[in-house]
N, C-alpha and C positions, 0 to 999 in steps of 0.2 A: 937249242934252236927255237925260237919264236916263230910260233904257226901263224901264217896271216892267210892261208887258204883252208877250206875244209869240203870234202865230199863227203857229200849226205846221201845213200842208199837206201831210197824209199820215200817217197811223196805221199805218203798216207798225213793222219793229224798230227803224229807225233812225227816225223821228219820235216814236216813245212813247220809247225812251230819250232824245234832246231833249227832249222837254216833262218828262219826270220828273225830271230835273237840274235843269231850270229852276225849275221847280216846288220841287225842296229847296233853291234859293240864294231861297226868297221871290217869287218871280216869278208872276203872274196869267195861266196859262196857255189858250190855245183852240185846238183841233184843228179843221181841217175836211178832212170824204174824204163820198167816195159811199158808200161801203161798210162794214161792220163792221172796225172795229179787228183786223190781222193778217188779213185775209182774202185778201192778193196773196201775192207771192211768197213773201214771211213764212209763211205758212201752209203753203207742201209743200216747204221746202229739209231738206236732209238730218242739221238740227239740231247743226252738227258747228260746236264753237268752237275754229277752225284756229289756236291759240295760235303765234305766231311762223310766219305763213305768210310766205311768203320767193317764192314761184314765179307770176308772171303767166300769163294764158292764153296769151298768145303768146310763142311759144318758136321759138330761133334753126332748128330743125328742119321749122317750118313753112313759111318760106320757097320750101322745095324741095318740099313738098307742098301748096301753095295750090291749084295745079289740080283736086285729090283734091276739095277743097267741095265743088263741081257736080255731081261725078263718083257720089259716096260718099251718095247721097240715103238713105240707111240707117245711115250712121257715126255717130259719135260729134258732128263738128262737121260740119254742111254750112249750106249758103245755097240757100233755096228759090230756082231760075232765075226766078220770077216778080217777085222781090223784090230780083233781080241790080243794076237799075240805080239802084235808089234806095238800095242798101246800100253800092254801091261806092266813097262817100267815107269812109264808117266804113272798108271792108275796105283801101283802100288806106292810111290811117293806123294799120292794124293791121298792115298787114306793115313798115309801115317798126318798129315798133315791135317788133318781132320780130329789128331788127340787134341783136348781141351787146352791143355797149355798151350801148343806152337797154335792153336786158335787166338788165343789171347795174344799173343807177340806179334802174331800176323796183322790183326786188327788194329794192335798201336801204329805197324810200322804202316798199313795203311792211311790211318787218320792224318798219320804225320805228315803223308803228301798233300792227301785229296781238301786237307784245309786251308792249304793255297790255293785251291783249285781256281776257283771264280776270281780271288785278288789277282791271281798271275796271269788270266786272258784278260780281265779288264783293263791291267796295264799295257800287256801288248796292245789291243785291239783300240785305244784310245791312240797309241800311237801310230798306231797303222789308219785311223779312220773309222775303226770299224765296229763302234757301239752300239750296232743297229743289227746285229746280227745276235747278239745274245738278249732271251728273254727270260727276264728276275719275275719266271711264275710261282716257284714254289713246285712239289709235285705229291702226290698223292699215292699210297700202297693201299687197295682194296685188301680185307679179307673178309668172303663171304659166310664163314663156318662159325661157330665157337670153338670146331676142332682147328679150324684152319687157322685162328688167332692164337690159341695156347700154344700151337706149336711154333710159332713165331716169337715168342718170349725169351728164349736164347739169343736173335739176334736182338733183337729188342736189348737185353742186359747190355749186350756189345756195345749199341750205340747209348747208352746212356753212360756206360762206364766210359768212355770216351768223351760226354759232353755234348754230344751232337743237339743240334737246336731241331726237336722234332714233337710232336701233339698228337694225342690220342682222341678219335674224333667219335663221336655217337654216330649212327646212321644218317638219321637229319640234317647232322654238318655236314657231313659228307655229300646228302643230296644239295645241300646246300651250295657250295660249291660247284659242282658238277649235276645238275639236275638230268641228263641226259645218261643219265647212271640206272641201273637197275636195285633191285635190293641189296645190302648189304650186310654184315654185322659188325663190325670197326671199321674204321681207316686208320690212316695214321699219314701225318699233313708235315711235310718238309720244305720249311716254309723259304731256307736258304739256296733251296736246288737250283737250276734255271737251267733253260732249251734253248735249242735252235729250229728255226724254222725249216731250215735245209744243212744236215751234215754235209753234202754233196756240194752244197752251192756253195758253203762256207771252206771247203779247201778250196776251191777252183777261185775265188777271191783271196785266198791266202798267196796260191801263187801269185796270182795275177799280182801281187803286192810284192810278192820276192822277184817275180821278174822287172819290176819298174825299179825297183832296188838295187836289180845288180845282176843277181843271180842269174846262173846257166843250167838247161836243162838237157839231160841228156836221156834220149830215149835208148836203152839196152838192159837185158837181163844180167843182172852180175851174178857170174854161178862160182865165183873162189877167187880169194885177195892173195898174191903172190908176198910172199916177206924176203927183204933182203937185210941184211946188216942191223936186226929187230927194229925196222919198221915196214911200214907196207910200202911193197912197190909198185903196182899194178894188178889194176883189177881186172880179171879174166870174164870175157861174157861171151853167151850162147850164140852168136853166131859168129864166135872165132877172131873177136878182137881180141886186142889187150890195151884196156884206157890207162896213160900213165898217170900218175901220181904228182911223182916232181915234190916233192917233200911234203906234201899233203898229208892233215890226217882227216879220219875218214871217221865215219860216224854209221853203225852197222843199224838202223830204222829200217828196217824193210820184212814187219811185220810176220804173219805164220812162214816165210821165207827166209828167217833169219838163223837157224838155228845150225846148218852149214856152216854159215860165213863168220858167225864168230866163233866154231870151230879151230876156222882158219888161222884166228888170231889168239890162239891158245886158251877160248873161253868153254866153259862145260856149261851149257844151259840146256837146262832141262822142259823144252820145248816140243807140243804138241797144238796140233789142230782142232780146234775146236769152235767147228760151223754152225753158225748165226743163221738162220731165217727170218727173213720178213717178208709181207704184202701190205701191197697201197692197194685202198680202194677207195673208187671214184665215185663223187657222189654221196658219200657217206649217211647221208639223212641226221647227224650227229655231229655239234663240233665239241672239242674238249678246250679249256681254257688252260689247259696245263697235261705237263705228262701222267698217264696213270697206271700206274705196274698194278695187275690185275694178278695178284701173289698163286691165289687156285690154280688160276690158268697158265701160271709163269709166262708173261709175255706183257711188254709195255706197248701201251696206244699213245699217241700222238696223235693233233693235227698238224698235217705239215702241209703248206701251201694251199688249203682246203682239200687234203685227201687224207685220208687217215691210215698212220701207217701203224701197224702189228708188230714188233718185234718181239724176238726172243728164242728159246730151247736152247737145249745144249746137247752136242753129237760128236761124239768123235769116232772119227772117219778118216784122217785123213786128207793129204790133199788132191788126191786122183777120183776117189768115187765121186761119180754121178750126183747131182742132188735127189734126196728125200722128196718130191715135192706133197707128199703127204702129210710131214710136219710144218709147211706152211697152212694149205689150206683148215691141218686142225685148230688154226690159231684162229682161222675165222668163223668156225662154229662155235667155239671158245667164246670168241666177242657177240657172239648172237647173243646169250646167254647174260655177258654182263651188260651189254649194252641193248635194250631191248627193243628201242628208236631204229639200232642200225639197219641201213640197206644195203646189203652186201650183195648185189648183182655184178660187178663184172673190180676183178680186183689182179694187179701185177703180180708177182711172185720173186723173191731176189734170193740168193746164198751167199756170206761170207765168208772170209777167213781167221776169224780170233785167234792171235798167237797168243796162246796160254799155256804157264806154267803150273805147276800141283799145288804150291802154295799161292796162289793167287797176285803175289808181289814181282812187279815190273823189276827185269834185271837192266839197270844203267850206271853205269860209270866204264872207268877206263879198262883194259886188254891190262891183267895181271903180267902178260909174259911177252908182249910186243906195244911197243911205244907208238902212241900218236894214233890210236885208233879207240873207240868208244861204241858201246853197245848202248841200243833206246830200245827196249823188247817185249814180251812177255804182257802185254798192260789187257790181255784177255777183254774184261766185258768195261774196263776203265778206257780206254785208250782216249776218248774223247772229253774224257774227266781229268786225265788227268797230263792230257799234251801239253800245257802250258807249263806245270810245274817239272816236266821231265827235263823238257827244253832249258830252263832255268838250272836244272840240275847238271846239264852238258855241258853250256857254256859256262859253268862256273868251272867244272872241271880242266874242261880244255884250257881256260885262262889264266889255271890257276890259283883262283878268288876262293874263299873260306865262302863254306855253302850254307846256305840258310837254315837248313835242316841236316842233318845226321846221315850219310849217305852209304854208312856199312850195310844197311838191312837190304839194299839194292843193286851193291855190287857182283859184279860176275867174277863166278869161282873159276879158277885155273883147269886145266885138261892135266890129268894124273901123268901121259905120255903124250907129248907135244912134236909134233915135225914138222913145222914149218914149209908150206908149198912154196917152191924156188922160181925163181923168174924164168920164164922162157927165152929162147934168143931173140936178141932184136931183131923184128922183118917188120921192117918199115911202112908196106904196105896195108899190113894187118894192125896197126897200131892209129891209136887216138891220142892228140896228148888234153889231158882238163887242166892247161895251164890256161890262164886270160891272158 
């Protein structure tokens, strides 16, 4: 059967750039989310397109610091104690993934993506119009220590073993570049990255661009894909529909909420929650000419729209607790420190949702064990680095086409015992269909 329809679940970066790909090979696109188009995580990541990222979260270092999580309820990564026992299959799949070798394999199969990263939005966005949304600044990693540089030398090897176009900067350069900078002892200048000025604005323009294109949008929470005859038939959502199908295949993008839904469709992904903070503040007395990951303090500054936004830490929690808001505001004492210009009087505060898995690698491609459905997942602290070349990866799958790059390191593994959720009765009343 030739698909010429597809439903996309989830309008975050990585589902709008799938349906907009699909959309320019001809394709009869439908979104469904509860929310405004880039309203999750999309919406407060630190806008930063990590061209040729090479480095995982877990690093062979952490090992000998695992205990620190618990400990370090104010660090950079910790694990709320409340949420110890039900995280501990994620964390222990994270340290194994933390040995030196599956580090090195990780890293290739990252580089492999993230080096199309910028070739494959420039090509969409030239087609769409939208040139003017990505800026080729380059960005910058502070490290203010000599301890805090030595211990950086690991990823360091990563990216060079990989090629990565990046410069070891003196102090001077450094101020050079970004004068509004405090002291420092290295940088290190990657001169191929490039930003956005608004992750937020730049989905809400992506729609805008799939909706004049074609596309339908559909506001509903989808809580479980019904399979009949091994494909999907109907998506079940939270307030008691059932949206049909109609030989549709579907495309599982819907972020730290995905890890259910391709359940459904016989995938095992090994998915948890891992919440991002940020603050904008207004006024800044400071602008930066580019992104600058302040490595001591783990958290990247931005100017965005003239306010300066903070991202960064890592938490796993979950997606019910409450935010932290004490790991945002440490972000702005943080930036006291490196930034010594700043005026930080009155600043917003945000929480997202990072759907991250233990080895740091986005699971996409097709349902091992149900036909005509595709997972976009897992892309933790990448997702806006690497939306364009996932999106490339889907619709080559979906169509068919021999893929650019190598797409076993990204595949979803099978469910060991699989059941398949069965359609419920037709009541017509209770039913939508996403036919056009």
């Amino acid at each position: 059967m030739t698909v010429r329809r597809v439903v996309v679940i989830g309008t975050g970066i990585v589902g709008l750039n799938v349906g907009l790909r699909l959309l320019r090979e001809g394709m009869q696109v439908e979104f469904v989310d509860p929310r405004e188009p880039g309203s999750g995580a999309s919406f407060g990541n630190a806008g930063v397109i990590a061209v040729e990222a090479a480095v995982p979260v877990g690093m062979p270092s952490m090992l000998r610091g695992a205990p620190g999580f618990l400990l370090r309820q104010q660090g950079p990564i910790v694990v709320k104690p409340a949420y110890f026992l039900r995280a501990l299959p994620w964390l222990l799949r994270f340290l194994l993934a933390c040995r030196p070798h599956r580090v090195e394999r990780i890293s290739e199969s990252l580089h492999a993506m993230s080096r199309f990263a910028l070739e494959d939005y420039e090509r969409l966005f030239a087609d769409l119009a939208l040139e003017d949304d990505i800026r080729r600044t380059g960005a910058l990693m502070l490290y203010h220590t000599p301890a805090s540089f030595e211990g950086a030398q690991a990823a360091i090897g990563l990216r060079r073993r990989r090629g990565a176009n990046i410069e070891v900067l003196s102090e001077q350069q450094v101020r050079e570049m970004e004068p509004d900078l405090g002291p420092v002892h290295k940088g290190l200048y990657f001169p191929d990255y490039a930003s956005l000025d608004s992750p937020g604005l730049l989905c809400r323009r992506l729609a805008t661009r799939a909706a004049e294109l074609g596309a339908v949008f559909h506001r509903a929470e989808v809580r479980s894909i019904a399979v009949a005859d091994g494909r999907p038939a109907a998506l079940r959502c939270a307030d008691g529909r059932e949206l049909e199908l109609k030989d549709a295949a579907v495309v599982i993008a819907a972020g730290a909420h995905a890890k259910g839904l391709a359940a459904d469709i016989g995938c095992d992904i090994p998915l948890d929650t891992e919440r991002g903070y940020h603050v904008e503040i207004e006024s800044p007395g400071i602008t930066l000419q580019r992104p600058v990951l302040v490595s001591d303090g783990a958290f990247f500054a931005s100017t965005m729209q003239g306010r300066l936004r903070l991202a960064g830490t890592v938490e796993i929690a979950g997606l019910e607790r409450a935010p932290d808001w004490r790991r945002a505001d440490a972000m702005v004492e943080r930036a006291r420190t490196a930034f010594p210009g700043l005026r930080a009087r009155e600043w917003t505060r945000w929480m997202g949702l990072r759907p991250s898995v233990p080895h740091s690698l986005p699971v996409i491609g097709a349902s091992p064990l149900v036909s005509n459905v595709y997972v976009a997942c897992g892309h933790g602290h990448l997702g806006m680095t690497l939306g364009a070349v996932t999106a490339t990866l889907v619709t080559d799958a979906i169509l068919g086409r021999e893929p650019k790059l190598d797409p076993r390191p990204y595949a979803p593994r099978a469910l060991r015992s699989f059941q398949p959720r069965k359609r419920l009765p037709e009541t017509p009343q209770d039913s939508l269909s996403l036919s056009r």
